[in-house]
C-alpha positions in Angstrom: -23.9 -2.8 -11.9 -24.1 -5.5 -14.0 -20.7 -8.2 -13.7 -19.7 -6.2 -10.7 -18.8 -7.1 -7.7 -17.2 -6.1 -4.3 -13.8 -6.2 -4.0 -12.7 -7.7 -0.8 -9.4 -7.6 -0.7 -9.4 -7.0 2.4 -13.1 -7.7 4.9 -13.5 -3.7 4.6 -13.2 -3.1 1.1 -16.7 -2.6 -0.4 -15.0 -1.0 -3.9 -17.5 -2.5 -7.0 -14.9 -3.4 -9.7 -14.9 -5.6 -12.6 -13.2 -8.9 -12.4 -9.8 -7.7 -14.1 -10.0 -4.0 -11.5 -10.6 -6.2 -8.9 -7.5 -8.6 -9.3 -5.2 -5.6 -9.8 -7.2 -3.9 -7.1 -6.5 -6.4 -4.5 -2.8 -6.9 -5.7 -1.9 -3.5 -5.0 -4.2 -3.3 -1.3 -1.7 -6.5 -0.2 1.4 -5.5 -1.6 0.8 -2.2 0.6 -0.1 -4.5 3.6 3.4 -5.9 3.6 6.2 -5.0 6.2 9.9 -4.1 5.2 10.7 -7.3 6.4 8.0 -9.3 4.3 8.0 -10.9 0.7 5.2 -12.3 -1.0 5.8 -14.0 -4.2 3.1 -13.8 -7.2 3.0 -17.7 -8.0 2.3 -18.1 -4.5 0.1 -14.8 -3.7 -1.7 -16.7 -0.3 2.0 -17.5 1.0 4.3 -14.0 3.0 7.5 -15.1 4.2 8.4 -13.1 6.9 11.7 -12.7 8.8 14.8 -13.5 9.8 16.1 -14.2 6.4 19.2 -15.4 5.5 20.5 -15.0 2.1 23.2 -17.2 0.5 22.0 -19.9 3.3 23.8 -23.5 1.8 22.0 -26.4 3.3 23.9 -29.3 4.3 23.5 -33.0 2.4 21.3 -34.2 5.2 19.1 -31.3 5.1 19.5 -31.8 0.9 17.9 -34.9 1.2 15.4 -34.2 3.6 14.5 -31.8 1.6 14.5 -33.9 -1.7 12.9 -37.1 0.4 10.0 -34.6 1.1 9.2 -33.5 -2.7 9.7 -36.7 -3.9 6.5 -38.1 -2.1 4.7 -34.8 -2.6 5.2 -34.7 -6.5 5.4 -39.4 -6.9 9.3 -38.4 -8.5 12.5 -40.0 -7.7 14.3 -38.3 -4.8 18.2 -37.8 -6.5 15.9 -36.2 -9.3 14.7 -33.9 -6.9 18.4 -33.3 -5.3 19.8 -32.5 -8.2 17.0 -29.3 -8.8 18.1 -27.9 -5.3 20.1 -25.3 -5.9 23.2 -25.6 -3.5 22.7 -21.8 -1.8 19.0 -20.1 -1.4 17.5 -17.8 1.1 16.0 -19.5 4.0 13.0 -17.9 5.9 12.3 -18.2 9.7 8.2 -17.8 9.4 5.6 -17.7 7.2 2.2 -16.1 7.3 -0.8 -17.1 5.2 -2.4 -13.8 3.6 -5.4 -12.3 4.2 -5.5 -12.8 8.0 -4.4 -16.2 8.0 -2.5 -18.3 10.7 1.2 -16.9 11.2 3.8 -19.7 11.7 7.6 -19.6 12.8 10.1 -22.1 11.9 12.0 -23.3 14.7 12.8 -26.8 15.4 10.9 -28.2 12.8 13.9 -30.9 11.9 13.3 -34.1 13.5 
């Protein structure tokens, strides 16, 4: 089976697809792996947020700029540039899971 490979989507998947199969293969194995209560975005297909969700959640300034304080050294940008991107109501998740067996973590008290 020449330029074919197993799948893997998940460790018991042996299925021999082609490269383009395989991606859309594995996309529709981990959408079906999801909860009700899970979403997993497709620019960030190794991140699941998981529940409780809260929709409409409006941060407050200091939480804004903790927020903006953070991006700012992760991208090298000014930190009001980065304030002024953050939209003033989002949905916020309480955990995350990485995908494909990854660790789960839960968002508690992570505000110092």
């Amino acid at each position: 089976m020449a330029g074919k490979e197993p799948c893997l989507c998940v460790p018991s998947c042996t299925k021999a697809l082609g490269r383009v199969q395989r991606e859309r293969h594995r996309k529709r194995v981990q959408a079906a792996l999801l909860t009700a209560t899970e979403k997993q975005y497709e620019a960030f297909p190794s991140t699941i947020l998981r529940s409780p969700r809260k929709q409409n959640f409006q941060p407050d300034q200091d939480l804004r700029r903790r927020i903006s304080l953070y991006f700012a050294w992760i991208y090298d940008r000014d930190a009001a540039e980065i304030r002024n991107l953050i939209p003033l109501t989002m949905t916020r998740w309480g955990k995350v899971r990485i995908a494909n067996g990854g660790d789960k973590i839960r968002a508690r008290c992570a505000v110092t």
